[in-house]
Structures are given as C-alpha cells and as structure tokens.
C-alpha positions as CSV (number, residue, x, y, z in Angstrom):
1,X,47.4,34.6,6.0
2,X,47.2,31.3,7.9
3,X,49.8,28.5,6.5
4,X,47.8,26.1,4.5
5,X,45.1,28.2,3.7
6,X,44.8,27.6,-0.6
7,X,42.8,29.4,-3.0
8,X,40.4,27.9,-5.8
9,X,41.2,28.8,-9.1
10,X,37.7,29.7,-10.3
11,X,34.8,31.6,-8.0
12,X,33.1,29.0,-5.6
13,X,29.2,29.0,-5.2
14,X,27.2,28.6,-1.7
15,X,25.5,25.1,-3.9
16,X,30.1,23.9,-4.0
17,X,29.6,23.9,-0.2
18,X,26.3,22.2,0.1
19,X,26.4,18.8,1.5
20,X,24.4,15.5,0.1
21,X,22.5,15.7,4.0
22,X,19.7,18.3,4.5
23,X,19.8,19.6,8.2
24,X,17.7,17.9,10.8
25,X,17.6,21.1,13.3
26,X,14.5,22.3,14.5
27,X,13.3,24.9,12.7
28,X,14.3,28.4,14.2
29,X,17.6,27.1,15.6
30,X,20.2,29.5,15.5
31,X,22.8,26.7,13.5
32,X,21.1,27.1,10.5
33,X,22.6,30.9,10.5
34,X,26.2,29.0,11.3
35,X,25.6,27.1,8.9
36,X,25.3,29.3,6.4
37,X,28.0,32.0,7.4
38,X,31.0,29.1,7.5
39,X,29.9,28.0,3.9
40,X,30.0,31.4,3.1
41,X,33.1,32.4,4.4
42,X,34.9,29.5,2.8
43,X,33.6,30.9,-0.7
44,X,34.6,34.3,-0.2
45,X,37.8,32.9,0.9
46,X,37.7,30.7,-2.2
47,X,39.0,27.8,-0.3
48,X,38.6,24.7,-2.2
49,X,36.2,21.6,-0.4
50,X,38.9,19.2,-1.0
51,X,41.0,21.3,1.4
52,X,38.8,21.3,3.9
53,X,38.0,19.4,6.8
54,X,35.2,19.4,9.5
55,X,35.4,17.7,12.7
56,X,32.6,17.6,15.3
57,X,32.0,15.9,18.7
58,X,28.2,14.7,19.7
59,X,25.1,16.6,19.4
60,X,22.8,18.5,17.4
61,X,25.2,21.3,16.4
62,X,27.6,18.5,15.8
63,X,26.1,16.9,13.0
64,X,27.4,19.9,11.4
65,X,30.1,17.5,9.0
66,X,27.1,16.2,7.1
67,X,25.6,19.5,6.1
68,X,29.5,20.4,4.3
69,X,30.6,19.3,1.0
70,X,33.7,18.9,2.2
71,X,35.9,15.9,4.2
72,X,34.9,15.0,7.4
73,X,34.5,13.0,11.0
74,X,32.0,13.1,13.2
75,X,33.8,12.0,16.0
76,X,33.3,11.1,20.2
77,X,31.3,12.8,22.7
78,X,33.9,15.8,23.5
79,X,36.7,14.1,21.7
80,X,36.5,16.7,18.6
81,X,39.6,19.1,19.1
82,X,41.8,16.2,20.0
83,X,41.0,14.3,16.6
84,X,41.5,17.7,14.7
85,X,44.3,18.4,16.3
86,X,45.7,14.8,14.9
87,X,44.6,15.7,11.4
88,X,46.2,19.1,11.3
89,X,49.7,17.7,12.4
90,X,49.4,15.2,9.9
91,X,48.8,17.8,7.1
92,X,49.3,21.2,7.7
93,X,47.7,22.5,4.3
94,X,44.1,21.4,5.5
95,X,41.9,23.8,6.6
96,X,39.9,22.1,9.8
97,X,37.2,23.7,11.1
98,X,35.8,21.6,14.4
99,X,31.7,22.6,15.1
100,X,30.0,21.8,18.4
101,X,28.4,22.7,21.4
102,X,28.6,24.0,24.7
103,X,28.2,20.8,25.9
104,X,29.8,19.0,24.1
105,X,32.9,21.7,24.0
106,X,33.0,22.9,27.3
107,X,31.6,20.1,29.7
108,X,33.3,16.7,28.6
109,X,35.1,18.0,26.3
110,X,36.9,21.2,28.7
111,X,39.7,19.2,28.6
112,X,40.6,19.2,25.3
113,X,39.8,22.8,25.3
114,X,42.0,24.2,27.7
115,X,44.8,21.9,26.4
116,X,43.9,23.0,22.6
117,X,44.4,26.6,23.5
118,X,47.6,26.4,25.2
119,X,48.9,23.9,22.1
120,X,47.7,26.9,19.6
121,X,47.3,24.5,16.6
122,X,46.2,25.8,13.2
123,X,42.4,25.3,13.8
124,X,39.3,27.0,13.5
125,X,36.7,26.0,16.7
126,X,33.3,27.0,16.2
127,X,31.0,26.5,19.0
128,X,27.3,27.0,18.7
129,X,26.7,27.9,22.5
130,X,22.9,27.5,22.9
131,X,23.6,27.3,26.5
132,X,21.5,24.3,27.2
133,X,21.8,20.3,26.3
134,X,19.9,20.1,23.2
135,X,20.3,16.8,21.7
136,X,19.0,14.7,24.9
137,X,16.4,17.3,25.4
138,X,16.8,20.2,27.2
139,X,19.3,19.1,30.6
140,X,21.2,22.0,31.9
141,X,24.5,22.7,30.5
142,X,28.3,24.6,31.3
143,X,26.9,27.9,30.2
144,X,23.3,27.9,31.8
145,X,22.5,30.8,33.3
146,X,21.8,30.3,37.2
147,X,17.9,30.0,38.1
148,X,17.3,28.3,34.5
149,X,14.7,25.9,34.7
150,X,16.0,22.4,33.1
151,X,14.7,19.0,32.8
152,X,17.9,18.5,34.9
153,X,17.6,21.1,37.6
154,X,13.8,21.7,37.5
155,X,13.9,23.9,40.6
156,X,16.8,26.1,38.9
157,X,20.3,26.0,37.7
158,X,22.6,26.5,41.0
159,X,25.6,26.4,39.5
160,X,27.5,29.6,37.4
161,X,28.1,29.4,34.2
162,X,31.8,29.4,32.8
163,X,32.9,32.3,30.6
164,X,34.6,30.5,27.3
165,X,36.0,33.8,26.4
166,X,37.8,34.5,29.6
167,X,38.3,30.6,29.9
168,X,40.4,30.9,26.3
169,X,42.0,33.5,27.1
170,X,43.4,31.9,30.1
171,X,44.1,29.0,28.6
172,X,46.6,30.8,26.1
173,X,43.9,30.9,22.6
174,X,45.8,33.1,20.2
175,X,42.6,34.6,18.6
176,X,39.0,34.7,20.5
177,X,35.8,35.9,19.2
178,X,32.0,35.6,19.6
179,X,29.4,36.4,17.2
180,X,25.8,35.8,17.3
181,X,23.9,33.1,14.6
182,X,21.2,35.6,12.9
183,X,23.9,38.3,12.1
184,X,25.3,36.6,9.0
185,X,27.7,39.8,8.1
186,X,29.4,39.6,11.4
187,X,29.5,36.2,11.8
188,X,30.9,35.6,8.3
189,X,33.3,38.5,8.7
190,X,34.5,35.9,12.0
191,X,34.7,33.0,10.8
192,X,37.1,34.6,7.7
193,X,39.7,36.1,10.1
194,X,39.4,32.5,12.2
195,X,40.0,30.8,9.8
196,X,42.6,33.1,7.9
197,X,44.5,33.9,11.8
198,X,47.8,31.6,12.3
199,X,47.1,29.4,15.1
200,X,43.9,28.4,17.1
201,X,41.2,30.7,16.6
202,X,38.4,30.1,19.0
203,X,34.7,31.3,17.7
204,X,31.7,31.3,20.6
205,X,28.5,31.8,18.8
206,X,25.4,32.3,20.5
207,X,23.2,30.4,18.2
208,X,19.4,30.0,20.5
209,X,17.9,26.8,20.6
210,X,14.2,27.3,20.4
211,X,13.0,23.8,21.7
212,X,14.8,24.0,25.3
213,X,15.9,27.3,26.1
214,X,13.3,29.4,26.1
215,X,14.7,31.7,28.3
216,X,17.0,33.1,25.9
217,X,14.3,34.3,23.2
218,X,14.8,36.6,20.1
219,X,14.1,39.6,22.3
220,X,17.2,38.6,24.8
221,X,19.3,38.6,22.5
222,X,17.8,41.6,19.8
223,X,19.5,44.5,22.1
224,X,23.0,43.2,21.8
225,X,22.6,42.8,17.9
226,X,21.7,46.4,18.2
227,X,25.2,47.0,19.3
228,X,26.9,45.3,16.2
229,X,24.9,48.6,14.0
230,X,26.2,51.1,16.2
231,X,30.0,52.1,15.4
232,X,29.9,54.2,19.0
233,X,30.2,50.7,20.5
234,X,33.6,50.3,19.3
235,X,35.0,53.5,21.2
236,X,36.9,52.4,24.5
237,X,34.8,54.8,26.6
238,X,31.4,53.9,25.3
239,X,32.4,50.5,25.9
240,X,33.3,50.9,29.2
241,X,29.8,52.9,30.0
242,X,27.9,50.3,28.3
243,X,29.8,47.7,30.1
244,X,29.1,49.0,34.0
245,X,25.8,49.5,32.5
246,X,25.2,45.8,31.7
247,X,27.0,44.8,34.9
248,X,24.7,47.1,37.2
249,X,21.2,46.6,35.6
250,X,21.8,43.4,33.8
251,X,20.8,45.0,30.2
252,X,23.0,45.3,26.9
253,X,25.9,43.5,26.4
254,X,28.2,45.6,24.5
255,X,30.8,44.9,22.0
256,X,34.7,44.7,22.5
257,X,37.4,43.8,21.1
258,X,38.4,40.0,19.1
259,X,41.7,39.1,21.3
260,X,44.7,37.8,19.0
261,X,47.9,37.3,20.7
262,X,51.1,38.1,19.0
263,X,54.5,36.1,18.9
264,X,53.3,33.1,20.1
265,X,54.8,30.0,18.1
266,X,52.0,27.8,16.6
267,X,52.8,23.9,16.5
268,X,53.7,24.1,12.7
269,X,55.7,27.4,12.7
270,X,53.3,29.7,11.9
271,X,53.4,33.0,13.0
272,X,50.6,35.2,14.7
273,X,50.1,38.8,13.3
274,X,48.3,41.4,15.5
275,X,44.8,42.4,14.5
276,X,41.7,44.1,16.4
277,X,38.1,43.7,15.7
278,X,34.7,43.6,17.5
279,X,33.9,40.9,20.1
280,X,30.5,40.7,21.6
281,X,31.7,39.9,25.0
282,X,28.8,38.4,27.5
283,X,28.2,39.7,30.9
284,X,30.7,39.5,33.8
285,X,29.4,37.8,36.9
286,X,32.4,39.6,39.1
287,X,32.7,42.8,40.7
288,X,32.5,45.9,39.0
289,X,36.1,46.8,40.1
290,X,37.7,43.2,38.9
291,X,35.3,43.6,35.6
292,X,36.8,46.9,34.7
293,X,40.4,45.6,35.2
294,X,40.0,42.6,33.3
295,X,38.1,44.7,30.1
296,X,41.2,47.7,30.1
297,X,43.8,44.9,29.9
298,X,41.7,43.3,27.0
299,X,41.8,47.8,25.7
C-alpha cells in the first residue's frame, strides 16, 4: 500500500466525489468514462476528498479538477506534473492524482514527463490520450496516427506517433498501464493499483474524442475491448500470436502485462512491491524482430 494513502472511516458514495461543476465535454467523449472510474476507485478505496488532490495542465480533459470534490489546481499548459510533484513533496500523505491529455502531457509537457518518471514521485498520472488536439479544435497531436487528416496537417499526419508506454518505460516509470475509457471495470481496477503502487504510476487511457478524431471510432477500438473478456489473452503465447498478428495485418491489439519495477527508491522512501496485471499495449511501429524482443523482456 502506497505511503499516504488514508482510509475513511465510514463507506464513501459516487455523490462524496461529485464536484459543484457539471462537465462541459461533448457528449460521447470518452472522459466522461474517466471520470467516473477515478471517482469510483477513490470510494472503493475509501480515500477521503480532503486527502486528495487533482492537478491538471490545459485542455478539455484538463478541466478534470472541477468535476472532483476534492482539492485542486488547474495549472499551466504542460506544467501539471511539475506542480504535483511540488505538492507531493510538500505533503507526502496527499493522494495527487494529475489528469490531462496527450497534448498537453506528451507535447509541451514531454518534459516534465520524462523527468517525472525518472524522479518516481508518489503520483498517479492519468492521461486521457484522444490522440488529437481537442480543445483548440481538432490540430494534430504527439500520438496522431500517420496519414490522419487534421485541421493542422490537412493533407495527412507525416510524422509518427510516440509510444507513452515504451517512452515511460524508458524514462524509468515504476508502474505503467493503459486502459480504455468505456471499460469502467478495468479502468477502475487501474486506477486502484495506480494509485495504491509506491511511486509514479503512469495510466494512458484511450478515451475517443468524438468531435475531432473520427478516425478512431467505436468500432476501432471495440476489437481490443474484446480482448479485456478473453482470459486466453493473458497467456504469454497467445499474446505473442496476437501480437505478430496485429503487427502484420494491423488488427487487434492484444493485452499484456501492467509494468511495475521493483527496488527502485521513491523520493519519499517508499518502497515498490512487484505486481503483474493486464496492459492493453498499442501497436508497435518497428520490426517484427525488435517488436518481439522488446514484448519477451516486458514477459
């Protein structure tokens, strides 16, 4: 259990986590279903609101702080982790969860997040990874795929997209994970061990946003939510298979493994303990040969 994680002494309700703010998203966006799985993971771990902390950066997931009945700081265009990582260090028995996007997280603010991993605070990152700019309107972002039509790059995205889970990994994150925004089980079930994990838990959700991105519809991403029903997926081999399959054919992205390091010292003294659980890990753009090395040392 994470240091300066406390427990309420009566049973918390989803209406204790329900902030004064209704949510301005479009309807259909995927942070709705964020939303809803951190306030439910922070009952079911009874974790008092006047414990908690959220901390976001700039756009639409990043209004995220109001929708909470708890304390927080809507902070500067990338500048969220840094801020958090302030707060944390000045009191270690908050829980701070930071929200935000892949623009937001991984553009201006990539940074702060390779710097964040390799520090391994105490935090929870939650980033809503809609793969597009959503709050100015639809301009191509970090994780656009290549050929996306954007207001930005109207003829098609040229550039690839970075992988955040092989990027925090890199980078030296102690516990990475991805879930996806409409399975609220799984993405509870996430947020719990982040939060819960000693150290900086990193949490890529693929939450769609259904005003911009319209390549990435509900049918893209139904087959890998297929995967989180079938246990198969968890065997190594199976894995593997479904893996080359994706890689060669472009279809379903299987599920892995959640990554959490052990032994590594946090900031505040905490320390890691070794846990495996699914990861739905997105498609490699590297050679099948490279692809399989870098999955078996993940095994």
């Amino acid at each position: 259990m994470a240091t300066g994680v406390q427990r309420a002494s009566q049973q918390l309700t989803m209406a204790d986590m329900k902030g004064r703010v209704d949510p301005d998203w479009c309807p259909g966006c995927g942070d709705f279903g964020v939303l809803a799985a951190v306030q439910k993971a922070l009952v079911e771990l009874r974790i008092p609101n006047h414990s908690v902390v959220t901390i976001s950066g700039i756009g639409c997931s990043s209004n995220f702080p109001g929708y909470m009945n708890t304390y927080g700081m809507h902070t500067l265009h990338g500048r969220a982790l840094a801020v958090a990582t302030g707060l944390k260090l000045a009191n270690h028995e908050l829980t701070v969860l930071v929200t935000g996007g892949d623009g937001d997280g991984f553009g201006i603010g990539g940074n702060h997040f390779v710097h964040s991993m390799r520090r391994n605070v105490d935090l929870l990152y939650i980033v809503m990874d809609n793969q597009i700019y959503g709050l100015t309107t639809g301009q191509t972002s970090p994780t656009s795929r290549i050929g996306m039509k954007t207001k930005s790059m109207p003829f098609g995205n040229i550039e690839a997209p970075i992988n955040p889970i092989s990027l925090a990994l890199a980078a030296g994150a102690t516990f990475v994970a991805r879930g996806y925004s409409a399975e609220q089980k799984h993405l509870t079930e996430l947020i719990k061990q982040g939060i819960e994990h000693p150290g900086l838990s990193f949490l890529d959700v693929f939450s769609p946003c259904v005003t911009y991105n319209h390549d990435n519809t509900y049918q893209w991403f139904r087959p890998r939510v297929k995967k989180l029903e079938d246990d198969s997926a968890h065997d190594p081999a199976n894995w593997m298979a479904a893996m080359e399959k994706s890689l060669l054919w472009g279809e379903e992205i299987p599920i892995g493994k959640f990554f959490e390091r052990t032994d590594v010292p946090t900031l505040h003294g905490a320390e890691p303990v070794l846990n495996e659980g699914p990861l739905i890990h997105r498609d490699l753009h590297v050679p099948l040969d490279v692809a399989r090395s870098f999955i078996e040392e993940l095994m």
